[in-house]
ZAMARGU-4260 file (C-alpha; in steps of 0.2 Angstrom, whole numbers, plus 5000, padded with zeros to 4 digits):
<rodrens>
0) 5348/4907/5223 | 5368/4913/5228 | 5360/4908/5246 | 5357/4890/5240 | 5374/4888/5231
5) 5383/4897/5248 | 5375/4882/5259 | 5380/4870/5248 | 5396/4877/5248 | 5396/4875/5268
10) 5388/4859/5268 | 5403/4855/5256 | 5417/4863/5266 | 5407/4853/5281 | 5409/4836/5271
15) 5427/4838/5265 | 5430/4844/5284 | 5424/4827/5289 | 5432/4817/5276 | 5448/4827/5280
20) 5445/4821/5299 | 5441/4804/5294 | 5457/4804/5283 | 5466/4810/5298 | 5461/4796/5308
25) 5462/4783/5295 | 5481/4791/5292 | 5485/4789/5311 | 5476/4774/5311 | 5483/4766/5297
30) 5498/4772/5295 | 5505/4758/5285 | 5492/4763/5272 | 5487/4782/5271 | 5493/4781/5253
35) 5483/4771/5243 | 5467/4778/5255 | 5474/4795/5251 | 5472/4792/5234 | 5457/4782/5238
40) 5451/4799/5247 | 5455/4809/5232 | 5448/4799/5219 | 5433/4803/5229 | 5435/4819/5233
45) 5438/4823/5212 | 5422/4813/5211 | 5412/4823/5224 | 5422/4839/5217 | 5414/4832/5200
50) 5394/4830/5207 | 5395/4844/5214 | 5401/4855/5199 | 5389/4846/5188 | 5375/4851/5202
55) 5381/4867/5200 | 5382/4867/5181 | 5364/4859/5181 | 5359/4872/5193 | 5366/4886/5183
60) 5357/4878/5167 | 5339/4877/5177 | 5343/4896/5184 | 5345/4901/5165 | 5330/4890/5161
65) 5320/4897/5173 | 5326/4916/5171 | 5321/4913/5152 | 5307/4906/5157 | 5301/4920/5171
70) 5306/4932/5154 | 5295/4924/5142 | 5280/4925/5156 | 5282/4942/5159 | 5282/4944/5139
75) 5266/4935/5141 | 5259/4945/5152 | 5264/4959/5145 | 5255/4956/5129 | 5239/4947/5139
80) 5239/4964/5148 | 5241/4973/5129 | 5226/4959/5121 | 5217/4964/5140 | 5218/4982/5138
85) 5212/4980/5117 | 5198/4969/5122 | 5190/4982/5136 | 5193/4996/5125 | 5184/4985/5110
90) 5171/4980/5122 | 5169/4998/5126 | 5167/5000/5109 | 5155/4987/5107 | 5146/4994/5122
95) 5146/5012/5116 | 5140/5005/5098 | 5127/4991/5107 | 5120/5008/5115 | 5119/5017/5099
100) 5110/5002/5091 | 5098/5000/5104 | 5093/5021/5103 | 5091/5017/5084 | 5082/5002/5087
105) 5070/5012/5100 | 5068/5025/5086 | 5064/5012/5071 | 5051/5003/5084 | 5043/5022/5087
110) 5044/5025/5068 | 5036/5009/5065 | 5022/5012/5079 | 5017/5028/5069 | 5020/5020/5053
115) 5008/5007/5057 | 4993/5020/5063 | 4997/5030/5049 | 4996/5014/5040 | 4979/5008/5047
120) 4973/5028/5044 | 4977/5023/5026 | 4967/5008/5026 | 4953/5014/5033 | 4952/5027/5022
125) 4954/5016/5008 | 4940/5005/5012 | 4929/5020/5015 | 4937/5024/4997 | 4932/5009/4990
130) 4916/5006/4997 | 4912/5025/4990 | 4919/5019/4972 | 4908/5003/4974 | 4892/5014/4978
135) 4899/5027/4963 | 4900/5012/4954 | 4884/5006/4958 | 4876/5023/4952 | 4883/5024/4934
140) 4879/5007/4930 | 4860/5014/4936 | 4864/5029/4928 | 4869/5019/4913 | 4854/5007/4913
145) 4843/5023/4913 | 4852/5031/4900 | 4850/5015/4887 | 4832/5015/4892 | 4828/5032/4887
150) 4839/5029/4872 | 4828/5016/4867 | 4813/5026/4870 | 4820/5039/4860 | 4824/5025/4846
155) 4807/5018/4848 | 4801/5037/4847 | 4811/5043/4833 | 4802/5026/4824 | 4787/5033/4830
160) 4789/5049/4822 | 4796/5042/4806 | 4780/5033/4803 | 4771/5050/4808 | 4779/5061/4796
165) 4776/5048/4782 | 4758/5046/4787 | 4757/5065/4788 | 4764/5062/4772 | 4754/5051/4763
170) 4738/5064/4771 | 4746/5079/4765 | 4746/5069/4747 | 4729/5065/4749 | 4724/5081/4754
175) 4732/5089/4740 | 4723/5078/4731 | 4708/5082/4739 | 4711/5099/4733 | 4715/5096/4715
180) 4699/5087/4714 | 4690/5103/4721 | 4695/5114/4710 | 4691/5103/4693 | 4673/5103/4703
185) 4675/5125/4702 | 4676/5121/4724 | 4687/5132/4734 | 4696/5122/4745 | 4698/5136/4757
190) 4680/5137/4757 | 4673/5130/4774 | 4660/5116/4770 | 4648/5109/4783 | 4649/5090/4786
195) 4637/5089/4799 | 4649/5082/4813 | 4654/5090/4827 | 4669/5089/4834 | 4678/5080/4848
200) 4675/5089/4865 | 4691/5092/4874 | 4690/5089/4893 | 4703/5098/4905 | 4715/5087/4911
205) 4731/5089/4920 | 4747/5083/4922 | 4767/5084/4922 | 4782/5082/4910 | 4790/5067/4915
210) 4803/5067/4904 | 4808/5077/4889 | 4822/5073/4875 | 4829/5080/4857 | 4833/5070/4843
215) 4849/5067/4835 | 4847/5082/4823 | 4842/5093/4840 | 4830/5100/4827 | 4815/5093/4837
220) 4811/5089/4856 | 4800/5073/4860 | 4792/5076/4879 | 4784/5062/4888 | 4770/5067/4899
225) 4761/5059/4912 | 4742/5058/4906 | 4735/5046/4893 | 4720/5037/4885 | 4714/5033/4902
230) 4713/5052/4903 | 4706/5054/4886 | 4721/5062/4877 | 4721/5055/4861 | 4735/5059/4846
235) 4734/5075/4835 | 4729/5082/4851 | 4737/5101/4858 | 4743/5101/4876 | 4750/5116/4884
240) 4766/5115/4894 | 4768/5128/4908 | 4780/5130/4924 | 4770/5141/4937 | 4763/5155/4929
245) 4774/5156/4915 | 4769/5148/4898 | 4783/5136/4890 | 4775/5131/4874 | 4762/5120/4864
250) 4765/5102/4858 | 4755/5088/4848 | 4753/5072/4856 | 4760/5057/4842 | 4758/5042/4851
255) 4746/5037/4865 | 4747/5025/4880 | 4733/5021/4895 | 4743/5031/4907 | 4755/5042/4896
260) 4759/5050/4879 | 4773/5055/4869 | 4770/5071/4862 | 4782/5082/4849 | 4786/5100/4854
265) 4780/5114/4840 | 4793/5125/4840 | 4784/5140/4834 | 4776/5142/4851 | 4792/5139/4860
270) 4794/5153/4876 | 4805/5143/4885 | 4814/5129/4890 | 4806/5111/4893 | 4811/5104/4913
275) 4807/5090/4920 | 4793/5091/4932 | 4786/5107/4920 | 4765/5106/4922 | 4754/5101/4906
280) 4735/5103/4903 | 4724/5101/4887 | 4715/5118/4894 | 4722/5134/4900
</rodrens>
């Protein structure tokens, strides 16, 4: 900058050193009027002294301007550098945090691997679960069926064995009547008295206990066997139940059907207890 003021400075000497020279020559030349072209001169030398201070005050201020300017740039670029620095370290930051997230991300996508075997597992044992429960299920409503069947054969048996006892009853009245009637007649009723019948012959026949129930009171046990009038068992008849070689008891048969019989368990002869399965036979 000082060069640039020094050659102006020089160019200025060089201008007043020519206008001096022209003035010389004009002075020499015109003598008669050097002093109105002297004043001439330096009317136009004040002017050119003027520009040039004003070039030089304009010079000054655009030197200022641009020193304040070249100030406020490197302020700038100072703070850009400052925001530069903070955005690396923040995208370091972001980077180290971006990495971290990615590693848990990795981890979550493992977890959620395992968590999805693990949740198919599950299912699969659920529907093997479910289809046991349905086949559970599917058991206790037969189990259930079976259980109100036999409870209505054990109604229909009970009703059965209500109408036995109050025929057997209505018999023993009869037969107590009987009696009385003997002895007005001076007859022992003990007494054995031929009626000239023989009585029914009793075939061998064979079979199992197919199912065998107590009542309500447990004071009695019905058993259901497998042989019936097609076999000639009729009621009132004695059947022995046995397992093996062991004896298990006598019962009467109460009702009869073609292929099997309900028969009442007399306790007295009771030497075990009734199974399903257990053999029966009119005949030992």
């Amino acid at each position: 900058m000082n060069n640039v003021v020094g050659k102006m400075l020089i160019v200025l000497q060089l201008v007043f050193s020519i206008l001096f020279m022209c003035f010389a020559g004009a002075a020499y030349s015109y003598m008669g009027q050097w002093r109105e072209q002297s004043l001439q001169l330096q009317a136009d030398l004040n002017v050119a002294r003027q520009n040039t201070e004003d070039q030089i005050s304009a010079k000054a201020r655009d030197t200022k301007l641009l020193t304040d300017a070249k100030k406020e740039a490197e302020v700038a670029r100072d703070n850009a550098v400052a925001e530069l620095d903070a955005a690396r370290l923040q995208a370091q930051t972001a980077n180290a945090q971006l990495t971290a997230v990615m590693l848990e991300r990795d981890k979550a996508m493992a977890d959620a691997q395992v968590a999805t075997s693990e949740a198919s597992a599950r299912v699969a044992e659920a529907d093997a679960q479910k289809k046991e429960a349905d086949s559970l299920r599917a058991r206790i409503a037969d189990l259930r069926r079976e259980l109100q069947q036999k409870e209505d054969e054990n109604l229909d048996a009970q009703g059965r064995l209500a109408d036995a006892r109050e025929k057997e009853d209505q018999l023993l009245g009869k037969v107590a009547n009987l009696s009385d009637l003997l002895r007005l007649n001076d007859i022992d009723p003990r007494t054995a008295v031929p009626v000239g019948m023989v009585g029914r012959q009793v075939e061998k026949v064979d079979g199992y206990v197919k199912a065998a129930q107590r009542n309500q009171a447990r004071t009695q046990e019905l058993v259901k066997i497998t042989i019936g009038s097609d076999d000639h068992i009729h009621t009132e008849m004695d059947i022995t139940i046995y397992r093996d070689d062991k004896y298990i008891c006598q019962a009467r048969v109460i009702e009869v059907q073609p292929d099997s019989a309900i028969c009442v368990v007399k306790e007295e002869t009771r030497q075990g207890e009734i199974q399903v399965g257990d053999n029966v036979t009119t005949k030992l």
